[in-house]
N, C-alpha and C positions, 0 to 999 in steps of 0.2 A: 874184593875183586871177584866176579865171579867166574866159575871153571871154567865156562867159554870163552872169555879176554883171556885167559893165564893159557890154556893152548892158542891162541891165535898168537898172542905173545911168545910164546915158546917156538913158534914155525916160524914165525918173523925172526929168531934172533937165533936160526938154524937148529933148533933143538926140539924139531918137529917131534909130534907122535911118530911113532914109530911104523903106525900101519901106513900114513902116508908117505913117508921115506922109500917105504917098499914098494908102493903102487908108482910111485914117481920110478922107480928103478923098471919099469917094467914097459913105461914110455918104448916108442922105436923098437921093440923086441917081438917077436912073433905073438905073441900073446897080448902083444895091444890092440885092442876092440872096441865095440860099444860097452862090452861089461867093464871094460875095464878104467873107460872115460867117466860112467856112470860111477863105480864104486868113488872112483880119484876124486868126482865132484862133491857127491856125498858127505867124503869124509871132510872136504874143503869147507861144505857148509858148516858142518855140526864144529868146526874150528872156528867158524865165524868168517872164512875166509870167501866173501860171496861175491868176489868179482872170479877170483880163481875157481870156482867150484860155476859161474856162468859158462866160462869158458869151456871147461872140462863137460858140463852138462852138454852145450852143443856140439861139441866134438861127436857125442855118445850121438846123437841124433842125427849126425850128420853119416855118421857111420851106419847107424839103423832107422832110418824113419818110421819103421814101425813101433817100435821102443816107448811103450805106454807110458812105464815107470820114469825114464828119462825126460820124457817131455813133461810129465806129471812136477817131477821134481824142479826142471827149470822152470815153471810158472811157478813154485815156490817161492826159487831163489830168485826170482826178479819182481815179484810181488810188492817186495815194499819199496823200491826206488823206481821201478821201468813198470808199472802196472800196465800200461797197451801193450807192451812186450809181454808182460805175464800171462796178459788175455790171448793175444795171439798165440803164444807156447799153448797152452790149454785147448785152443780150438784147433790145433793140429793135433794135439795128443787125443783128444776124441775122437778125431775122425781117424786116426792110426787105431783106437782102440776098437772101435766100434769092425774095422776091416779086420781086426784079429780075434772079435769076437770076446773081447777083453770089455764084460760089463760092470766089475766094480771100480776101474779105473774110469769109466764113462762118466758113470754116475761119479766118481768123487771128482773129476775136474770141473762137469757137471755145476756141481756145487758151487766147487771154488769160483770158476767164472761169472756165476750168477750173482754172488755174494760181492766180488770186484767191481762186476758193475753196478749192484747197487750202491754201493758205496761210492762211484765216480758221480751217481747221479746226484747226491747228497749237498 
């Protein structure tokens, strides 16, 4: 089994990592934000947990539209099941990126969506 099943596994049967325990505690409290939707998603992904970590990603963006990272990362995490959803995340995070003057996040969704749609053309 590899690391990533055995934590998805482990948060599934309450015996979460510990970093997301904390960020879940952190929901509804003054210091929930886009950073903090963003980290919560993050670590949802790297668990394997990629409906949780959708969710948590749009929060973060819904909180900051400008938020390169967050958009960058939900076109990630919808890349392999929802790919027009992924494309669409990506061509908002650009154009958030590019009004922030954020150009290596440009250029790497950039990439990503170009790559998507080659690949839908296939």
């Amino acid at each position: 089994m590899r690391a990533r099943s055995k934590i998805g596994l482990a948060y599934l049967s309450g015996n979460g990592p510990p970093l997301i325990s904390s960020l879940e505690k952190l929901i509804g409290t003054p210091r929930d934000g886009a950073l903090l939707r963003f980290s919560l998603g993050s670590e949802y992904l790297k668990a394997g947990e990629t409906a949780r970590a959708v969710e948590q990603l749009r929060e973060a963006v819904q909180r900051d539209p400008e938020y390169s990272a967050a958009w960058k990362l939900l076109g990630k995490a919808l890349s392999e099941n929802e790919p027009a959803q992924a494309l669409e995340a990506w061509k908002r995070g650009i154009e958030a990126a590019r009004r922030k003057g954020d150009r290596q996040a440009e250029k790497e969704m950039t990439v990503f969506a170009r790559r998507l749609e080659r690949n839908a053309a296939k």
